[in-house]
C-alpha positions in Angstrom: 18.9 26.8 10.1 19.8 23.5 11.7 18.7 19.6 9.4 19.0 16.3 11.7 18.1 13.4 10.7 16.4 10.5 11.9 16.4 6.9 10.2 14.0 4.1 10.5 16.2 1.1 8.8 13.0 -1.2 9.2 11.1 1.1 7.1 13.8 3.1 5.0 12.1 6.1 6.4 14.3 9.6 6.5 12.1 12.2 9.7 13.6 15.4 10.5 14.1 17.9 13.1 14.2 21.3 11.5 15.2 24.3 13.8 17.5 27.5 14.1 20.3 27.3 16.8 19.4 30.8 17.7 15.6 31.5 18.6 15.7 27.8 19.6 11.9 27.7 16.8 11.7 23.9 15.2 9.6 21.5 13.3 9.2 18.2 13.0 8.9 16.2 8.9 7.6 12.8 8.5 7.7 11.3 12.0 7.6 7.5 12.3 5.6 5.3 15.2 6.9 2.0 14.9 5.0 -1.2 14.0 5.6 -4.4 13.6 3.1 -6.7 11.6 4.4 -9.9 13.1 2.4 -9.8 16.2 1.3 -6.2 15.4 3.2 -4.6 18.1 3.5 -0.8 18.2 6.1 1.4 20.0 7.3 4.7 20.0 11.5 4.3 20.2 11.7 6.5 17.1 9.3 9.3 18.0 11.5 8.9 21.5 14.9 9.9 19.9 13.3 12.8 18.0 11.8 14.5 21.3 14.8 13.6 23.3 16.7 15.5 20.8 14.4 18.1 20.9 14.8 18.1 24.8 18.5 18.2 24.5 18.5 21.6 22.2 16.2 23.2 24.7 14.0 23.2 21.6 10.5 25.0 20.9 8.3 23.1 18.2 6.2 24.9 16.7 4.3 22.5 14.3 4.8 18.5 13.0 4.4 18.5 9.2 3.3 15.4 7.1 4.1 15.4 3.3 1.5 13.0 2.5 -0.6 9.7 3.7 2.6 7.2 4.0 1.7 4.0 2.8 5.0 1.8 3.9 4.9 3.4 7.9 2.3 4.9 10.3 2.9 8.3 11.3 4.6 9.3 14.5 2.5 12.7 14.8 -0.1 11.8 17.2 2.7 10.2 19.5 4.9 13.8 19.5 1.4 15.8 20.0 1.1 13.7 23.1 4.3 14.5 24.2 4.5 18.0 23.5 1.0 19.5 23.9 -0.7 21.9 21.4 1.9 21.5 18.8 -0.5 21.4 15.3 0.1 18.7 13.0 -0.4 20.1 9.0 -0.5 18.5 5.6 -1.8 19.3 2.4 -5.2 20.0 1.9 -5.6 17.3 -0.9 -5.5 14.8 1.8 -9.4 15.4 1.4 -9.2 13.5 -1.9 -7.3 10.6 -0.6 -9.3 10.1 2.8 -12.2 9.8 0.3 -10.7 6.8 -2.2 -9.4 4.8 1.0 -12.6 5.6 3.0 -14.3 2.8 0.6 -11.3 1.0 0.3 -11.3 0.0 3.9 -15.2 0.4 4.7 -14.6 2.9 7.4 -18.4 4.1 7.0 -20.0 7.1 6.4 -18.8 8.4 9.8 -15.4 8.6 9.0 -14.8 12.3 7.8 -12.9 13.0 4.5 -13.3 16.7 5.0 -9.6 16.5 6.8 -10.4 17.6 10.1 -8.2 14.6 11.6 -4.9 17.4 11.2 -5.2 20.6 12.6 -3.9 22.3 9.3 -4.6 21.9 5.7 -2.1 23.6 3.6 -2.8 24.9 0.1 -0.4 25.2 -2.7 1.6 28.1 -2.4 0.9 28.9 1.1 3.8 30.7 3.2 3.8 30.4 7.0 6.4 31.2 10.1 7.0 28.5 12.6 8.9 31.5 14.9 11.9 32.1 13.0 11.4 29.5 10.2 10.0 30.4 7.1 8.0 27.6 5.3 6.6 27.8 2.2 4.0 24.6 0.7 4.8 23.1 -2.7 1.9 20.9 -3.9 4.0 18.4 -5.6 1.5 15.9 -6.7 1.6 12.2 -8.4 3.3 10.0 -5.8 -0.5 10.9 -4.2 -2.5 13.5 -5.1 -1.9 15.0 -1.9 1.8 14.6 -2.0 3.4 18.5 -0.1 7.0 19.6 -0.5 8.1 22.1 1.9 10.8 24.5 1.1 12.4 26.2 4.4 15.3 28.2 3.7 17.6 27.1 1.3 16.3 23.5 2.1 13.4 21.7 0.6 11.5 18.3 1.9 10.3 16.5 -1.1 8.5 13.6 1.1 8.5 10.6 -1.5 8.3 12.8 -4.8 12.4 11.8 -4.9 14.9 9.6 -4.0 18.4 10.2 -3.8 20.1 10.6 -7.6 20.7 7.1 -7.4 17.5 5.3 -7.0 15.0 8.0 -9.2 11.5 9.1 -7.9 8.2 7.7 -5.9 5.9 5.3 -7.6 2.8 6.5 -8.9 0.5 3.5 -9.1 -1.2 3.9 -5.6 -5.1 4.7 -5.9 -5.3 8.1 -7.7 -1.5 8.6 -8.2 -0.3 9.8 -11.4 3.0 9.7 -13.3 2.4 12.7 -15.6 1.7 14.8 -12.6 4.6 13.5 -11.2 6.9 14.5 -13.8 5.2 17.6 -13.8 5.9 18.2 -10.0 9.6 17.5 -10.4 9.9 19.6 -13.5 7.9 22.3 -12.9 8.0 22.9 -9.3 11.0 21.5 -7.8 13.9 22.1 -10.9 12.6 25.4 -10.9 14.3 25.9 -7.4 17.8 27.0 -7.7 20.0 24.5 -8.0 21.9 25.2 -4.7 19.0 24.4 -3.0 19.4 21.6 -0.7 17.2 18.7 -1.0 16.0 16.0 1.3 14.3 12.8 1.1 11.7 10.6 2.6 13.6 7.7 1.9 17.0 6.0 1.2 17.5 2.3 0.4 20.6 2.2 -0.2 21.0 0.6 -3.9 23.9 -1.0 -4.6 24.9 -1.1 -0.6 25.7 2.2 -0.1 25.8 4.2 3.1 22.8 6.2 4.2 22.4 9.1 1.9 19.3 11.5 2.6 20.6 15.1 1.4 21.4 16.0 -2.1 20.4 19.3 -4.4 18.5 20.2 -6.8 21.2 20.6 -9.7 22.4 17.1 -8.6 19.1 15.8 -9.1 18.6 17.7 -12.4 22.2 16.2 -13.5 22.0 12.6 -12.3 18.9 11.8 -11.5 18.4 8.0 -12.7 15.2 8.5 -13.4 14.1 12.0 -14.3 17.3 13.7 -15.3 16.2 17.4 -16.3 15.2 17.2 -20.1 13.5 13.8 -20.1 10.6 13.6 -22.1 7.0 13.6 -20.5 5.7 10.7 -22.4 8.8 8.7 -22.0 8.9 9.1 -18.1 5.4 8.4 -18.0 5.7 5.2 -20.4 8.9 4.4 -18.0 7.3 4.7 -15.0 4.1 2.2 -15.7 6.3 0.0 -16.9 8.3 -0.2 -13.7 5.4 0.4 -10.8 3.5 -2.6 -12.7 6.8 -5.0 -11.3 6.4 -3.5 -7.9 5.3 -5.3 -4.9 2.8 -3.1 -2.8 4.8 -1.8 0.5 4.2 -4.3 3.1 3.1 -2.0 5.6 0.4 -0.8 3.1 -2.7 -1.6 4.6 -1.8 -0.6 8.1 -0.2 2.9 7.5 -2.5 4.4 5.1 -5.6 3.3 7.5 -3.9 5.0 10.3 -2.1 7.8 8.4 -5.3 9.3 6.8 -6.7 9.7 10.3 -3.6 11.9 11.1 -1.8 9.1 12.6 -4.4 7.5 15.3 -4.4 4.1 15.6 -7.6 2.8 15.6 -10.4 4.0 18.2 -10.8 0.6 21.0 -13.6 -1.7 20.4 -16.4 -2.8 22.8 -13.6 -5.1 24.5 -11.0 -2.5 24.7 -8.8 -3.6 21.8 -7.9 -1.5 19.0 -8.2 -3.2 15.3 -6.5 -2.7 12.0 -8.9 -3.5 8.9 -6.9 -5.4 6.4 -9.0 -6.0 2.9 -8.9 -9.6 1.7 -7.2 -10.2 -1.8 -8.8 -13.8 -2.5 -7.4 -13.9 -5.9 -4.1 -13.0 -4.8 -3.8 -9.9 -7.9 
C-alpha cells in the first residue's frame, strides 16, 4: 500500500491519496477546495494535483473519505466526485449530530436535512469495508467533534484532527459539542491500543518551532513524545489542560465558511434567485 501526500500551506491541511501499486484500487482522505475570504474566491488547484496524480498512476478510486466536518477548510469532495463520476464520498455517521447543532447555528431552516443524506455513506464505529484491494476499517475517534472518524488501512491509520504530529499535541475540543474527555478517551483507548508500528498520519502540520513539513509518525512515537497526551497522562489532568488551552484559542478563520459547506458534504451553497451563491456568516456584535 502506497501514502502520498498533498499539503495546503494556506490552510495547514495534510489530503491523501491512498492506493496499492498493484491492483491500481485508491482512496482519497480529507480533500481540500480552496477559498479565499478576501474576495471569497474559490478554486480547485488542490483537488487538481490530487486527480492529476491519480491520472498519472492510471489509478481506480474507489471512494473519498472525510474524517469529520473541517472547520478551518471546505472540503474538496464534491469537486473530485465531479471529476470522477460515481466515486461515494463517506464519513461517520455522527455527522447526524453535528449537522443538527450547526443547522441552528447558521439558520439553514427546517429544509436542511440533518439525517446525513448529503454523503453517500455513513460509517459506524467498527465498520470494515474493501475499496478493491484496500482494507478499511472505521475508528470512531470522538472529541475534536463528535463525529470525528479515524481510518486504519493496513498498517496505516488517518487520525483526521484527533492528533498532531508529537510535537504540537492533539485537536482542540471546544467547538459546539466537542469534548476533551472523549478525546482523551479516543487517543487512549482506541488509537494507543494499535500497535505501536502502526503508521500514523495527520490532518495537519504547522510546523512549530519552523520545522519542515512533517505529516507521518507512529503510534509508539506518539505514545512516547506526544506533547500533549504522552501515554499515561491522567484523564482529569488532560481534560483540565486542555480547557485551559482551547479557552486562549482564536476560532479558525475559515470557521464559518467550511463548517457551512462541509456539513452539506462539501457543496457550496445552492444559487440564489440572481444566480449567486451565498455564504451565511453569523454576526458576533459583542465581539466574544
Amino acid at each position: 500500500m502506497k501514502v502520498e501526500h498533498f499539503y495546503d500551506a494556506r490552510t495547514n491541511t495534510l489530503s491523501y491519496l491512498v492506493y496499492d501499486e498493484h491492483t491500481r484500487d485508491a482512496l482519497v482522505i480529507d480533500p481540500v477546495l480552496d477559498y479565499e475570504p478576501v474576495g471569497s474566491k474559490v478554486w480547485e488547484e488542490s483537488v487538481a494535483a490530487i486527480a492529476a496524480r491519480i491520472r498519472v498512476l492510471d489509478l481506480r478510486p474507489g471512494m473519498l473519505l472525510e474524517t469529520h466536518a473541517h472547520a478551518d477548510h471546505l472540503s474538496g469532495s464534491q469537486a473530485l466526485k465531479r471529476l470522477f463520476p460515481g466515486v461515494p464520498l463517506a464519513i461517520g455517521a455522527a455527522i447526524t449530530e453535528v449537522q443538527s447543532v450547526f443547522r441552528d447555528i447558521y439558520d439553514l431552516g427546517p429544509d436542511f436535512p440533518v439525517d446525513g443524506r448529503q454523503f453517500d455513506r455513513l460509517l459506524r464505529d467498527g465498520e470494515r469495508f474493501a475499496v478493491g484491494a484496500l482494507h478499511v476499517e472505521a475508528i470512531a475517534t470522538p472529541g475534536h467533534t463528535p463525529a470525528c472518524m479515524s481510518y486504519r488501512i493496513g498498517d496505516a491509520v488517518f487520525v483526521g484532527d484527533a492528533m498532531f504530529m508529537p510535537d504540537y499535541g492533539a485537536g482542540r475540543c471546544d467547538f459546539p459539542a466537542g469534548s476533551a474527555r472523549a478525546l482523551w478517551r479516543s487517543i487512549t483507548q482506541r488509537l494507543y491500543v494499535l500497535p505501536d508500528s502502526t503508521r500514523m498520519f495527520v490532518c495537519h502540520d504547522y510546523q512549530p518551532g519552523g520545522r519542515p513539513l512533517a505529516w507521518q509518525t507512529t503510534v509508539g512515537e506518539q505514545k512516547a513524545d506526544n506533547v500533549q497526551l504522552p501515554a499515561g497522562r491522567d484523564e482529569d489532568d488532560f481534560v483540565a489542560f486542555r480547557t485551559a488551552r482551547d479557552a486562549t484559542l482564536e476560532a479558525p478563520k475559515l470557521l464559518y465558511p467550511s463548517v457551512q459547506v462541509n456539513i452539506d458534504g462539501g457543496r457550496l451553497p445552492r444559487p440564489a434567485p440572481n444566480g449567486r451563491s451565498y455564504l451565511k456568516i453569523p454576526l458576533n456584535p459583542r465581539g466574544e
